[in-house]
C-alpha positions in Angstrom: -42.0 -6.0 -23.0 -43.3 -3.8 -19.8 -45.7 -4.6 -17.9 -48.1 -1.8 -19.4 -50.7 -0.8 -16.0 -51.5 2.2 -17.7 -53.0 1.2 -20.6 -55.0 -2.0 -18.9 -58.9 -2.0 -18.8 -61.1 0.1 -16.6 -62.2 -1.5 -13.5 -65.0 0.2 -14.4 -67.7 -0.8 -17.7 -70.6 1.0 -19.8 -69.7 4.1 -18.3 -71.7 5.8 -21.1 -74.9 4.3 -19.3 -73.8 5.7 -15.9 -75.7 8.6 -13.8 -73.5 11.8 -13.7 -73.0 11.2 -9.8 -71.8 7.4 -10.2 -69.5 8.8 -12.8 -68.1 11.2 -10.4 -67.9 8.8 -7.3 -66.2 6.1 -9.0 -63.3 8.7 -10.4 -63.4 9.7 -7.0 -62.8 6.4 -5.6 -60.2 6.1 -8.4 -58.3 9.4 -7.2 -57.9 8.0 -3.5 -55.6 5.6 -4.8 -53.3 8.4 -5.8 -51.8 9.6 -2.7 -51.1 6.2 -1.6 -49.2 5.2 -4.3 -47.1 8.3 -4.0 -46.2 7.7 -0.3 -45.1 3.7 -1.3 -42.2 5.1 -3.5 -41.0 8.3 -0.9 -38.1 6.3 -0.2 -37.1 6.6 -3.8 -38.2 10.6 -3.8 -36.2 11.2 -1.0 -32.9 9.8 -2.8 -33.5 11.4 -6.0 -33.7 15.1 -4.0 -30.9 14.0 -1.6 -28.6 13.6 -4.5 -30.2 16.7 -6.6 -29.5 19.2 -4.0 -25.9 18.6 -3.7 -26.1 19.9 -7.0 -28.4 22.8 -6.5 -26.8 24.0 -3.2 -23.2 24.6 -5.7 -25.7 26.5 -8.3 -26.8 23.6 -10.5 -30.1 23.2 -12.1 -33.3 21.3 -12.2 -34.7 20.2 -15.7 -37.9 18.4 -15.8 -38.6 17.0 -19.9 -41.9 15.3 -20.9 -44.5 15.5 -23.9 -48.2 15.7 -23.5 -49.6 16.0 -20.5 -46.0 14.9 -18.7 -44.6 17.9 -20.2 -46.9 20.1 -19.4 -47.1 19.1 -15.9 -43.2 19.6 -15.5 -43.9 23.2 -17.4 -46.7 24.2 -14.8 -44.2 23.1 -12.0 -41.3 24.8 -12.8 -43.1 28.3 -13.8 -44.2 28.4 -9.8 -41.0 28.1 -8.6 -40.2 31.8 -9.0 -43.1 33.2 -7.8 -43.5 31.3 -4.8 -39.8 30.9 -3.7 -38.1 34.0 -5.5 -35.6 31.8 -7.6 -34.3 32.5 -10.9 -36.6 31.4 -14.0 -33.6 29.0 -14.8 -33.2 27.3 -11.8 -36.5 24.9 -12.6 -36.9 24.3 -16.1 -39.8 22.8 -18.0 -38.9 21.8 -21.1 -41.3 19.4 -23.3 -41.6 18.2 -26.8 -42.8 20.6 -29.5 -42.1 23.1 -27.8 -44.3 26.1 -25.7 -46.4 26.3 -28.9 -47.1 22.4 -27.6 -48.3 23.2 -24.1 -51.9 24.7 -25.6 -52.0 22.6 -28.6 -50.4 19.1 -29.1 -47.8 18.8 -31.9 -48.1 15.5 -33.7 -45.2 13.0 -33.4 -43.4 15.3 -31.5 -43.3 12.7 -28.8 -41.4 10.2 -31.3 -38.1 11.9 -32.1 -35.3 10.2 -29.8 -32.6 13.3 -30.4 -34.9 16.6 -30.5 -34.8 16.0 -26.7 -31.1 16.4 -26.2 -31.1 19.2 -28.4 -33.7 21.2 -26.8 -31.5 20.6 -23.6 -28.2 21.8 -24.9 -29.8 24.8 -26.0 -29.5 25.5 -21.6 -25.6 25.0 -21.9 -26.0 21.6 -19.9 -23.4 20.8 -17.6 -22.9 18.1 -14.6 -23.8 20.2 -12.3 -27.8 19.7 -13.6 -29.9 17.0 -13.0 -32.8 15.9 -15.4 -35.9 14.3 -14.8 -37.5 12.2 -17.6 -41.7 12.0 -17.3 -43.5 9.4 -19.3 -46.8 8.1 -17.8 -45.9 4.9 -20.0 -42.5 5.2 -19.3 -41.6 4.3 -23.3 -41.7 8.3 -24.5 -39.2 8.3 -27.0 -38.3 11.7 -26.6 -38.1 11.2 -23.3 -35.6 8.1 -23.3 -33.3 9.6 -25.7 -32.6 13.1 -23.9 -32.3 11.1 -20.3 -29.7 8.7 -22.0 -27.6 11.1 -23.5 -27.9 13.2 -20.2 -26.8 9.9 -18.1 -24.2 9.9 -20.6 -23.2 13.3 -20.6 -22.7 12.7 -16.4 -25.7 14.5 -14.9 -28.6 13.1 -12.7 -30.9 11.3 -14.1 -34.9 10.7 -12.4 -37.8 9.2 -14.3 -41.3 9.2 -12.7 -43.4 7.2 -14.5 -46.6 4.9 -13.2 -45.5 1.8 -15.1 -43.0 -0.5 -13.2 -40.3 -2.2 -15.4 -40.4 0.5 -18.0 -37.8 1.5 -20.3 -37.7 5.2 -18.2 -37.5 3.3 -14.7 -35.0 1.1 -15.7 -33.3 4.5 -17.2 -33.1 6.4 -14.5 -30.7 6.7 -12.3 -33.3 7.2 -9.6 -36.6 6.1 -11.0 -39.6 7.0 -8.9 -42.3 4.8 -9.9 -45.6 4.9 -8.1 -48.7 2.4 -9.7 -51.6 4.0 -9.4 -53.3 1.2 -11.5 -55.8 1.5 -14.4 -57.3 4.7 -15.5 -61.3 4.9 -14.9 -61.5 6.0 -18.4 -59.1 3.0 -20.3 -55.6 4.5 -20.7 -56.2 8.5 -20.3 -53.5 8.8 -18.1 -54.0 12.7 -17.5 -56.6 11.7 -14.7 -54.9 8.9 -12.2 -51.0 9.4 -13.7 -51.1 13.0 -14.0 -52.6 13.3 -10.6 -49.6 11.0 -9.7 -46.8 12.4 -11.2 -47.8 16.8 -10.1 -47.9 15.5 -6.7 -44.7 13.6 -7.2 -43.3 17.2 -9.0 -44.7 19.1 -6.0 -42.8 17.0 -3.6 -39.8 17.3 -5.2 -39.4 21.5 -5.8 -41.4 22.2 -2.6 -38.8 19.9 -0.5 -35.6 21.6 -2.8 -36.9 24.4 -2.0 -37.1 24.4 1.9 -33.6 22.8 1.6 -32.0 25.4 -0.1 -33.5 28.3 2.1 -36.8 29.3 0.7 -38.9 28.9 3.3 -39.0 30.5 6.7 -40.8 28.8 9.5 -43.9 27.6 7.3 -43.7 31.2 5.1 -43.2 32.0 1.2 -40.9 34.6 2.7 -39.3 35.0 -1.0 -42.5 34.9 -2.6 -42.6 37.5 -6.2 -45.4 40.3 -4.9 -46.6 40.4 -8.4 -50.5 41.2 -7.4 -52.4 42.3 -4.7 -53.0 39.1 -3.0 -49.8 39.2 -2.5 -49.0 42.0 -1.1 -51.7 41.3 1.4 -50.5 38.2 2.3 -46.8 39.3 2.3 -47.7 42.2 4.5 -49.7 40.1 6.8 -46.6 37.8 7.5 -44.3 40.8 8.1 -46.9 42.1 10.5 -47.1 38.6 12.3 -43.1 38.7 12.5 -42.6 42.0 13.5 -46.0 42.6 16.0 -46.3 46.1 14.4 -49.1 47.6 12.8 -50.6 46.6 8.7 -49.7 49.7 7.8 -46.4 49.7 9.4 -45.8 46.2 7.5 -46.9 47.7 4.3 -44.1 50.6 4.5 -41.4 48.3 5.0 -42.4 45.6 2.6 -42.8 48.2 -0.6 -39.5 49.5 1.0 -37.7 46.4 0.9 -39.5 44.1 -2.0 -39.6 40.6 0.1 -40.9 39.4 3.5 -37.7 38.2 4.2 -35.3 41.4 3.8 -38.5 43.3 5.3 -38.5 41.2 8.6 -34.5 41.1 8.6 -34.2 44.8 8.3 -35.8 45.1 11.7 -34.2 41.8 13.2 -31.0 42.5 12.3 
């Protein structure tokens, strides 16, 4: 049996009886646990995205699969890589258990089917080429364990974050990423301390991908999607910076060309 951290006791008691500004500071106290955990298991980040971009850089694909709030978090991660990076909707994709109809409203025992994982996978037309990562707060997600074992056997990458050490998802994994954030200030509601956890995890993962296979200039979102007014500001602000011409000057040549980038490399070039 796993050492289950995530569902142990609250360091904290009768929170019911607490003021509304002890409640917050001792979830704030809780939450500056986070990052620290995160930065003890980089080493075992860093190898997971090493060995994932090998695969991206030849056109493979990154799959993130989790129920509840794991799932959602993968979802939410994915859907920004195209708008901020410019990539193709099915280069990161967020796949979790019951389906989109389960990312507003959760679908019960979803979570418990070991195959329906694997199947909502192959509907992508898998191949080895794609890597997979398995998130389970607990780490036991049956849905969760069944699609990363059939991808480990199928060839591809396997990564499992997951905030319980010695889980049946780290000891999955090809490249388990594990950071222990301890207990949850309200017992075992791992959306506050794990989910923290596991998005900044997610976040270091696509951002770092990302940068690695060319989607970042500098420090810029120069193949950012100008799909509002913000921006378009912002993108004609960096073209402006890049070029030393004039906004309105920027403007022209970013509604001419559609990114920062091919607007700055039409002039460089």
């Amino acid at each position: 049996m796993s050492q289950r951290i995530t569902e142990s006791e609250s360091l904290y008691n009768n929170l019911e009886q607490q003021s509304t500004q002890d409640l917050l500071l001792g979830i704030n106290q809780e939450d500056q646990k986070v990052a620290n955990a995160v930065n003890a298991v980089i080493p075992e980040i860093q190898a997971f995205i090493d060995a994932c971009y090998k695969n991206m850089k030849d056109g493979g694909r990154l799959f993130y699969i989790g129920a509840g709030t794991s799932g959602r978090l993968g979802i939410v991660d994915a859907s920004e890589c195209p708008p901020t990076f410019g990539v193709d909707h099915n280069t990161v994709i967020g796949i979790m258990a019951g389906g989109d109809s389960a990312i507003r409203k959760a679908v019960e025992f979803a979570e418990d089917d070991t195959t329906q994982g694997w199947k909502d996978l192959q509907e992508f037309s898998i191949t080895t080429k794609d890597s997979l990562i398995g998130i389970a707060a607990s780490g036991t997600t049956p849905y969760v364990l069944g699609a990363l074992q059939s991808a480990k056997e199928a060839g591809l990458i396997t990564g499992g974050i997951t905030c319980n050490p010695d889980s049946p998802l780290s000891k999955l994994a090809e490249y388990p990423m594990v950071p222990v954030v301890g207990p949850e200030f309200v017992t075992g509601s791992t959306r506050m301390k794990s989910g923290t956890a596991q998005k900044l995890v997610l976040n270091m993962i696509s951002t770092t991908l990302m940068i690695k296979l060319g989607r970042v200039k500098g420090n810029r979102m120069v193949d950012m999607q100008l799909s509002n007014n913000k921006l378009v500001d912002r993108g004609t602000k960096m073209v402006q910076d890049q070029l030393n011409i004039s906004y309105d000057e920027a403007a022209e040549l970013l509604e001419k060309h559609g990114s920062v980038r091919k607007a700055v490399d039409s002039v460089k070039s």
